[in-house]
N, C-alpha and C positions, 0 to 999 in steps of 0.2 A: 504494500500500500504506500503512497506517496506520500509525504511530510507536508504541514502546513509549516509556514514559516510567519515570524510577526516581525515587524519592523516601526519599532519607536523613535520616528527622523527628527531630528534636530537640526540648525542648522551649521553644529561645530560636530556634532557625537552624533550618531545614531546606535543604540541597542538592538540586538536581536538574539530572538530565540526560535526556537524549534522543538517539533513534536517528534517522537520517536517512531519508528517506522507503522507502529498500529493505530495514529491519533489517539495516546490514551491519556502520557505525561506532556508538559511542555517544561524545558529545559531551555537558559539562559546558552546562548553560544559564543556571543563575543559584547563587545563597541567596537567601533571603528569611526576613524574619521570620517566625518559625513562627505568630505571630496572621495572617498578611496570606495565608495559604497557600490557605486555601478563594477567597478571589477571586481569587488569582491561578489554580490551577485553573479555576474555570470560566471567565475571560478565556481562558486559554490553550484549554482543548477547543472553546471554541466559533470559534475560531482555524483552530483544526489536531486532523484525525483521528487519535483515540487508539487501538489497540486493549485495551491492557496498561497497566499500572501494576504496577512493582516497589514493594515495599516490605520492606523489610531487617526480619529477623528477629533480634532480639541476643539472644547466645545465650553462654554462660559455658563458658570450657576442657572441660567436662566435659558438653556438650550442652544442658545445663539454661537454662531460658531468665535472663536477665540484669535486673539490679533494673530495669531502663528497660523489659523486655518488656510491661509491664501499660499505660503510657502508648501504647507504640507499637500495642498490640494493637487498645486505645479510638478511636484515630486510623484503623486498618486499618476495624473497624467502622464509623465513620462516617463513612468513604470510603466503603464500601459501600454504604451509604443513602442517600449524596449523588447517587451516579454508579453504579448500578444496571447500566449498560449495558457500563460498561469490566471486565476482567478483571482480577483483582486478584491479582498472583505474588507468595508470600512466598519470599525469599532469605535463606541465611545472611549476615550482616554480620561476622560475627567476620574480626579483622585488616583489614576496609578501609580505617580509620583510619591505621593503622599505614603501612597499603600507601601511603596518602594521602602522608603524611608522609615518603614515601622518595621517590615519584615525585618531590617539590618537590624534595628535595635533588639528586636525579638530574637534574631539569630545568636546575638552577644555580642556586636562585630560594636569595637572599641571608636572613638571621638572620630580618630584619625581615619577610619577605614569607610565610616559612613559617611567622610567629606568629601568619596571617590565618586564624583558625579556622574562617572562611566559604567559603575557597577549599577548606581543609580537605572540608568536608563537599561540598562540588560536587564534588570529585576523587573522595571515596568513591561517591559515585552515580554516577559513571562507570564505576567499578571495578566496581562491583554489576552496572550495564547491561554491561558490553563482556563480563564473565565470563560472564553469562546469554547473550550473544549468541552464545561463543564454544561454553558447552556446548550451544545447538543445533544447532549444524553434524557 
């Protein structure tokens, strides 16, 4: 079965994770600089079978999309042109951050390790992917 993958874009870091080969877990997989994302993309699909791509929607207390939504939109787009073939899920992102930032502290992970704003963004792609995985079931 093919992997969803989630992509938390930013526009210095993007995060991402992935599901393991059955869609059951999702699993943080890296950051990367947000210029180095398209070759790491097609490194990666030509890798391993995608079917899906998350991509976080941000979206402001009152539904309305958030001052980052127009960046994140142009990136959606041109995922789309790039990779024609994969399926493109937009998700709510509000509070994954947040969510991020508690799992750390919940984990135990000390001042220093929860000020890695990279791990940051891997942990919210995770959160985006396992949420999605879990409202399929």
């Amino acid at each position: 079965m093919p992997r969803i993958l989630s992509i938390d874009y930013g526009q210095k870091r993007t995060g991402i994770a992935v599901t393991d080969e059955m869609q059951i877990i999702a699993s943080g997989l890296t950051t990367i600089p947000t210029h180095t994302l398209t070759d790491f993309l097609k490194d990666y699909f030509s890798k391993e079978k995608v079917e899906a791509v998350l991509i976080g929607e941000p979206k402001q207390m009152n539904g309305l999309p958030s001052q980052s939504a127009s960046v994140i939109n142009g990136f959606a787009k041109h995922f789309a042109n790039l990779f024609p073939e994969i399926k493109i899920i937009r998700v709510d992102e509000r509070f994954t951050s947040k969510m991020a930032f508690q799992t750390m502290i919940d984990s135990g992970l000390n001042k220093k390790q929860r000020q890695n704003k990279g791990l940051i963004d891997e942990i919210s792609a995770t959160i985006l992917l396992q949420d999605y995985l879990s409202s399929k079931k």
